[in-house]
N, C-alpha and C positions, 0 to 999 in steps of 0.2 A: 660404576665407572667402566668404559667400552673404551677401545683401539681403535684408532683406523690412522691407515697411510695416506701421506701425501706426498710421493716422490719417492724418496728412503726413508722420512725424515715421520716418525712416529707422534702421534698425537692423541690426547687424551680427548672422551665424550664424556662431559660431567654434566649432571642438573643438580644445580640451587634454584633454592629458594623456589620450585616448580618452573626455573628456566634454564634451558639449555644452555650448556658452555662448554665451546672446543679450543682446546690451548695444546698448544705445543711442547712437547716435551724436550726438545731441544739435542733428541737421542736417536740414532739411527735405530729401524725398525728388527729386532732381533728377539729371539725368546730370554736370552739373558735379560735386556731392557723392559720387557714387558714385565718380566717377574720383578726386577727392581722397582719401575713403578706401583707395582702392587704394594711390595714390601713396604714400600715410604708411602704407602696412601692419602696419610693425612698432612702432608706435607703436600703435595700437589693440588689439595683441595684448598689447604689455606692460600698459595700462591694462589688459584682462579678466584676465591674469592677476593681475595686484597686486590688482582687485578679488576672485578667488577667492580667495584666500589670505588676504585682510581678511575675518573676521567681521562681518557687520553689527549694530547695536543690534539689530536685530528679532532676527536669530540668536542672539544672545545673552542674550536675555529669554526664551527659548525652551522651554518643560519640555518633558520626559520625558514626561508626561500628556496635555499639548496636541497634543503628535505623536500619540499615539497613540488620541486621542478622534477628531482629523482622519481618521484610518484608520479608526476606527470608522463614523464617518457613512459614506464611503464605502461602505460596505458595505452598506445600507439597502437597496438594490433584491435582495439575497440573502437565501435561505430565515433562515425566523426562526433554524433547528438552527444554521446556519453562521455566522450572527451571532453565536450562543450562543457557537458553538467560538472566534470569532475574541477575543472580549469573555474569554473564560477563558483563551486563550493571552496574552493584551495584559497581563493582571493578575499573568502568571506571569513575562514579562518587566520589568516594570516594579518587582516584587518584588526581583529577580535583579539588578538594575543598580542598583536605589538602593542594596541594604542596608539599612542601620540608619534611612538618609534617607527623609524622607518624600517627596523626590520631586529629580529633577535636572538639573540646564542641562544641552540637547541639545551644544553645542559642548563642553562636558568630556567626554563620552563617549573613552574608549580602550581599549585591551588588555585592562587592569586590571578594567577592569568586564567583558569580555567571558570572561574567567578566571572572575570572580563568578559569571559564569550558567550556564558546566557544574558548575561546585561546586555550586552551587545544584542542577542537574536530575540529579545524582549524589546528592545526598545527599538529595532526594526521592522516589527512588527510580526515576525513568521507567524508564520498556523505552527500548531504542533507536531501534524505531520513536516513540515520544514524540520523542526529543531532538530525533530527524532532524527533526519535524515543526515544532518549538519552532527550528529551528536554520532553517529556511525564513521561517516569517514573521520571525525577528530579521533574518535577513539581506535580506530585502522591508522592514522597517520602517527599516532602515537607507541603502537606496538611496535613497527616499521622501525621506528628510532630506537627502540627495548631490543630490535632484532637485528641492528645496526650497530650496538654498544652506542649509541652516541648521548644515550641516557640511559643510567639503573632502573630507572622503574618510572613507568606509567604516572603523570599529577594527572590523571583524569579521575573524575567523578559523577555519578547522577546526580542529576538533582531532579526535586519531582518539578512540574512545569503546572501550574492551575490558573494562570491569565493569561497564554498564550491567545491569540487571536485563534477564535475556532475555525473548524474548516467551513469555506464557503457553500451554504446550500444550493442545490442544482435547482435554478428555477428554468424551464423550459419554458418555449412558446405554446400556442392555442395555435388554432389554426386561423382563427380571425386576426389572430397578433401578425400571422407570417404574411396574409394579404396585406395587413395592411402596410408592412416594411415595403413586399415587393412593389405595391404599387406605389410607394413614394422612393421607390429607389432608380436614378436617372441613368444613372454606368450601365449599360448592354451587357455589359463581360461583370462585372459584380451581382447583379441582377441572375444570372445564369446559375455564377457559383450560387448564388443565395438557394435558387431552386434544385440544383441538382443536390448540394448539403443538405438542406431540409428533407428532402426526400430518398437518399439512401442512406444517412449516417453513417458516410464517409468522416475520417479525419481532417483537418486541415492540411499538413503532408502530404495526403492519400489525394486533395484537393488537386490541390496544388502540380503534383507530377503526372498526375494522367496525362497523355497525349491522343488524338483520334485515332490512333493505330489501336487505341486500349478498349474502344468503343464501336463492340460488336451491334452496328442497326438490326441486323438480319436476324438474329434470337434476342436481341434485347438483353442484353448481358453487359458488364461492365468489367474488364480484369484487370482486378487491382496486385502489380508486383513491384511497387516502389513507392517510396514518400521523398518530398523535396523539405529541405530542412529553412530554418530563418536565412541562414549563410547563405542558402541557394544551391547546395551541395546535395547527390541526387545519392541514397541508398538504400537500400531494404529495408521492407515495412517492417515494426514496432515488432510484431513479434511472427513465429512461423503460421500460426494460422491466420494473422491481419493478410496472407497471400491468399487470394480467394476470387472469387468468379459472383458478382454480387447482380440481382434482377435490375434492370434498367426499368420503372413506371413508366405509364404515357405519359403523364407532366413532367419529368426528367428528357424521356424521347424527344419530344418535341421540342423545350426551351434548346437542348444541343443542336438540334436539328436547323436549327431558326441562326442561333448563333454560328454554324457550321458555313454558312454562305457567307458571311464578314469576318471569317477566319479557316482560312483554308491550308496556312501553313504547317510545315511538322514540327513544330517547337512547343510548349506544354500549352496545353487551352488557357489554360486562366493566368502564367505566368510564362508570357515572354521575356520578361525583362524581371529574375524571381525577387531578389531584395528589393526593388524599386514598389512590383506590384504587392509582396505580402504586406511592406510595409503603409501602399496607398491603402491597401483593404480597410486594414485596422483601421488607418484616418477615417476614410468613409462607414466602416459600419457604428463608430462611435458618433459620427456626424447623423447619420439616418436614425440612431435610438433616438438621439435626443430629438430630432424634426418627428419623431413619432412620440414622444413623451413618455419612453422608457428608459427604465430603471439602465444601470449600467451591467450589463453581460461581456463576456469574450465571446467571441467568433464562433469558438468550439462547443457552444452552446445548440450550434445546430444540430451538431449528435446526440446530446441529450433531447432534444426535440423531438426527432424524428423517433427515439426508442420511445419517450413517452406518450405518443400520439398512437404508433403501432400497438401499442400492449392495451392502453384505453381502451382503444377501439376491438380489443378481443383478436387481434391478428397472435398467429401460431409464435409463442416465448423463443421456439427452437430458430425460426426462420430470421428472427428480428434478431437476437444474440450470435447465433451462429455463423447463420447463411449469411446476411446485412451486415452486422456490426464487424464479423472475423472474431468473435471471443470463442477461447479454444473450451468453455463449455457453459451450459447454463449457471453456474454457479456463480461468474461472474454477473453474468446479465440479472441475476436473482437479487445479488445484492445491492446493485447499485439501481434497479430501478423497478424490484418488487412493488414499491406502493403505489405504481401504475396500473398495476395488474387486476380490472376490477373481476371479481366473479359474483356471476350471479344465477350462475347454474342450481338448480335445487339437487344435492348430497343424500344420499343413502337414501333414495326412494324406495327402495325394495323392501325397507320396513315400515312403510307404512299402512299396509295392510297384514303386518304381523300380528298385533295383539288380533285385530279383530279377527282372525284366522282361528286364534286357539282360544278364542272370547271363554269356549266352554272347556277348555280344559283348568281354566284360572277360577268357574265357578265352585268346585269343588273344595277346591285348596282354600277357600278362603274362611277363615274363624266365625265361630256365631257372634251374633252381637248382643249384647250387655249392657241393660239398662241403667244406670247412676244408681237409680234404686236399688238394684239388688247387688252390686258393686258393696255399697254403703251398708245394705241387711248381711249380706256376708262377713263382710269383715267386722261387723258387731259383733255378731253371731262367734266367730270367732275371738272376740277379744274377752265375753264375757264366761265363754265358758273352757280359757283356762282356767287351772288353779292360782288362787292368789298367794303370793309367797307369805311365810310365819310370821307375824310382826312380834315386837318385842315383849306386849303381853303373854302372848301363847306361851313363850320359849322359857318365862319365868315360872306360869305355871307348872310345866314338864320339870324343870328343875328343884321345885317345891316338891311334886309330886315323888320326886326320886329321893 
């Protein structure tokens, strides 16, 4: 149990139960009063605990909603994107625990609701990686409320998850597959992004925000320092190394170059108008798989593309992760798309002329050889001229004898 002041006005620092609780002692801050709270120790602990375990009016007027707008505001000094994600997971919980209710007291919360919300994220389908995700801020939104008083204790639970919808495998394009989109693809300006995406595995964001201001001709360089979001809302790339200075191709040069004469303005190349075009993209790239008779992909497929087609083809791991992609180091690039990587280098050539180097020192060392035959007269040989042990005639004799 610890002190601290708030004004004059003295107050206790207690942990139950392994959670903290600060209550007021209701006594101006003096050495007299601190010694009497000591002296009555367990009397200030039963009052914190009796007050944990009581709900208060305010906890009990308390929504499901209002917690989680509270969580919302917090979050305001965070990228708009993450706001977005926090604001769409909040709506997915808040769905999941009321049910059929439009909305519910945070102290009812239990088990039962917390049941509701894998049923929920099961029969919505997520991947795992979703639940996991969905199962993090429920269980952060839940402490919040523990750190709040507006509930005793935590109803969350694991559960294990073994039908979730698995994570979607990355199928990339061929490079026959990418001719043949771009050449049935009719949009001038989708046709462009399709080549400049394919070929530097840029993001869609990364897509999207570039302006020709960003579009060095003169070294053939590309500077990537922003992403444009769905909303249309312009802020800094994904993470500190996605800021980077990426090689411009000839087939990237030229498709801009081509396009640069029927767009000359300073407003983003591919998104003048940004919700209108991310959203026409998606229509059309979903329109162009199917006129080409493929399977259904996202957009963001062109990044996996272009990292698969560079590592195939033997281009340098560090240039394609690092330099291309902005991954802040190969470990990333290693795991998500090692089984590109073929080799076919021949390893440890230096010993291949080792044995026969010391052919003759290994003649030596080696054992004589040993025919079956004398293997088999040996060990007769030996078996027949131990001694055979006394059998029971003999030992009668000797005792006769004695």
């Amino acid at each position: 149990m610890n002190f601290y002041t708030r004004g004059k006005m003295l107050y206790l620092d207690i942990s139950i139960n392994n959670r903290r609780v600060r209550q007021s002692t209701g006594l101006i801050d003096s050495k007299a009063n601190r010694a009497y709270c000591l002296k009555h120790k367990d009397l200030f602990l039963a009052q914190a605990k009796n007050k944990q375990n009581t709900p208060t009016q305010k906890s009990k007027k308390k929504l499901l909603s209002q917690v989680l707008q509270e969580l919302l505001s917090q979050a305001k000094g965070l990228k708009l994107t993450t706001q977005e994600g926090y604001k769409a997971a909040y709506n997915v919980i808040h769905r999941s625990l009321c049910g059929n209710k439009k909305d519910i007291k945070i102290h009812e919360l239990n088990a039962t609701h917390i049941a509701g919300f894998y049923d929920f994220c099961l029969e919505s389908d997520y991947s795992k990686s979703q639940i996991s995700k969905l199962c993090q801020i429920m269980r952060r939104v839940l402490n919040y409320c523990v750190e709040k008083s507006y509930i005793q204790k935590s109803p969350f639970y694991n559960q294990r998850i073994t039908t979730a919808t698995p994570k979607a495998e990355i199928k990339p394009f061929n490079l026959a597959e990418i001719q043949t989109l771009l050449q049935n693809c009719d949009n001038v300006r989708f046709k462009t992004y399709l080549i400049t995406a394919f070929f530097t595995g840029m993001r869609c964001g990364e897509m999207y925000a570039l302006k020709w201001q960003n579009i060095d001709f003169n070294n053939d360089e590309i500077h990537i320092n922003a992403t444009l979001s769905q909303q249309g809302y312009e802020q800094s790339p994904k993470t500190q190394s996605s800021k980077r200075i990426i090689d411009m191709l000839p087939i990237v040069k030229n498709a801009l170059l081509t396009y640069k004469t029927i767009h000359t303005n300073d407003s983003y190349i591919f998104a003048e108008n940004p919700k209108k075009n991310i959203r026409d993209d998606r229509q059309m790239w979903g329109k162009l798989l199917a006129k080409c008779g493929f399977e259904k992909r996202v957009l963001y497929n062109t990044r996996h593309t272009f990292a698969s087609i560079m590592l195939s083809k033997g281009e340098n791991p560090l240039w394609v992760g690092c330099k291309m992609l902005g991954h802040k180091d190969l470990s990333i690039t290693f795991e998500n798309y090692v089984r590109y990587i073929e080799i076919k280098e021949k390893r440890a050539g230096f010993l291949d002329n080792f044995l026969q180097e010391n052919a003759d020192s290994y003649v030596d060392c080696k054992p004589p050889k040993r025919s079956f035959e004398h293997f088999s007269l040996t060990q007769h040989k030996a078996k027949t001229s131990a001694p055979l042990p006394p059998s029971n005639l003999d030992q009668k004799k000797r005792s006769a004898n004695v």
